[in-house]
C-alpha positions, 0 to 999 in steps of 0.5 A: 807069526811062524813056529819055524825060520825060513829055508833060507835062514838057519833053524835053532831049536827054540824057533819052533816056540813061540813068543817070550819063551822062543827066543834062543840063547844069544851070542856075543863074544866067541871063545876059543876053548870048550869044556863041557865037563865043567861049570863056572858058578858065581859068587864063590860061595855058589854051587859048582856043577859038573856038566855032563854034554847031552846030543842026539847022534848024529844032530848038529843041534841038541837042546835038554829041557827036563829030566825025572833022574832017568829019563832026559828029554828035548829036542834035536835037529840034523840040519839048521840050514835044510827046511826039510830037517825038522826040530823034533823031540826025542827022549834018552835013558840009559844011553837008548836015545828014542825018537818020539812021534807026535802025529800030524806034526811039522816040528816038536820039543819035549819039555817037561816030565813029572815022576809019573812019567807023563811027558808034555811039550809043543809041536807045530801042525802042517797049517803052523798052528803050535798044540801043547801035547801029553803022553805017558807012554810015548804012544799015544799022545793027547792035545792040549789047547787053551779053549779059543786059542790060536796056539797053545805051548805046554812048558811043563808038568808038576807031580801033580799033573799040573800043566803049564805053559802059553797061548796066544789070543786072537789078537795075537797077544802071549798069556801064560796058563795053568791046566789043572785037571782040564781047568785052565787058568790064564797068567798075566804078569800085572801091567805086562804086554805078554807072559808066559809060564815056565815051570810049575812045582809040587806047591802050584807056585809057577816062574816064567816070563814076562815083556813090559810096556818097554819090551824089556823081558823079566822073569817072574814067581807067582805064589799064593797069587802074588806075583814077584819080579825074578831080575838077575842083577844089571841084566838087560833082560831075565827069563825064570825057566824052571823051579824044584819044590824047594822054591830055587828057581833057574833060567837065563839072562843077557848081559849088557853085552848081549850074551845069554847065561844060565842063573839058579836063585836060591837063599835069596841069592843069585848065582851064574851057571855057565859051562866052562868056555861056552860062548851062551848057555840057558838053564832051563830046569832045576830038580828037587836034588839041584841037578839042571838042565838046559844048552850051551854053545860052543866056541863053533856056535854048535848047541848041545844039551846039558845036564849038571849036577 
């Protein structure tokens, strides 16, 4: 398994990750108008965001993990088609887009900052191996492998410094993983074929991914070790990206006509979140305040970062 396409095939920014969590947002049907500026949630009774577009200058594709309110973080890429033109994390705040450079890497993704200002992600090595990375200062940047692993993803961070992500076994098989103070802790969704972690709040209660015996994709909570299904309704597949300290949980899930939206489950409810004439749109964070982040694609399928509130 790659962590990037071929030259000959276009680049998205989530090809650089691998497993449950690398597949991009699906498209399809195109609409003919975009409106970054607002949200259609749904039922009625659901919040109404108003999205606000986040793209590195310059970038043909622009991807929003996580945010701390001040600091927004993802990923960019110049040019899909160019194998040359590499997926790489950057952070923004206040309008000051910073670049950040992970040593001895190929490709990387920003994904999660905590209110510390420790910043974790994944990057790819020149062999195509995948590491989990952290930093606090953007300078110097630490590994993070699960021990025996053939790649290891970091996903995201909790206040605590609790790390999450993914690693793949020798046989090439996706668990999810908890890192708590250098302790790490496999995740496997009970009877599933792969799992990974995709976020981690305050309380340790952690959402993420899951394939059955099938290749149905599900999302998942696991709290106080007990694992629940997170299935949007009539969904053909779910992915639980993100989760606050108040347990609402956000993601993405295909439609039985193949498109990718974005959800927020909370009360015991679920609710769309899709920007306004996209053609796909994925939530990948939801803060303690409600705001969220994620992508969107527009009516010419070009990605952009998102951060509603």
């Amino acid at each position: 398994m790659t962590t990037t396409a071929p030259p000959s095939a276009p680049v998205t920014i989530r090809s650089v990750l691998l497993g449950i969590l690398g597949i991009p947002p699906s498209v399809a049907a195109q609409n003919t108008a975009i409106s970054p500026n607002d949200a259609i949630a749904q039922p009625d009774t659901a919040k109404v965001y108003e999205f606000t577009s986040v793209d590195y200058p310059g970038a043909a594709q622009t991807l929003v993990f996580d945010t701390d309110g001040t600091t927004t973080l993802g990923a960019f890429i110049f040019d899909p088609s160019s194998a040359s033109s590499p997926v790489t994390a950057f952070t923004e705040a206040g309008g000051d887009y910073q670049i950040l450079n992970v040593p001895n890497s190929t490709a990387s993704i920003a994904t999660g900052i905590n209110t510390s200002g420790l910043i974790v992600g994944a990057y790819a090595d020149v062999a195509g191996s995948a590491h989990g990375f952290a930093t606090s200062d953007i300078s110097t940047f630490t590994d993070v492998d699960f021990p025996g692993a053939t790649d290891t993803q970091v996903i995201d961070v909790n206040d605590g410094g609790v790390i999450v992500g993914d690693y793949f076994d020798a046989a090439s098989v996706e668990h999810g993983f908890v890192n708590n103070g250098g302790t790490f802790t496999a995740i496997d969704f009970p009877g599933a074929k792969n799992t990974a972690v995709g976020g981690i709040n305050v309380n340790g209660d952690v959402v993420g991914g899951y394939t059955d015996t099938t290749g149905t994709q599900h999302g998942f909570l696991l709290s106080g070790g007990v694992f629940t299904p997170i299935n949007f309704p009539l969904a053909s597949s779910t992915t639980a990206w993100g989760i606050n300290d108040n347990g609402d949980i956000a993601g993405l899930y295909t439609d039985t006509a193949g498109t990718s939206h974005g959800f927020v489950y909370a009360d015991n409810n679920f609710s769309t979140v899709d920007v306004a004439g996209a053609s796909a749109t994925q939530l990948t964070r939801i803060k303690n305040s409600e705001q969220v982040t994620g992508v969107y694609i527009d009516a010419l399928t070009a990605e952009h970062g998102l951060s509603g509130q």
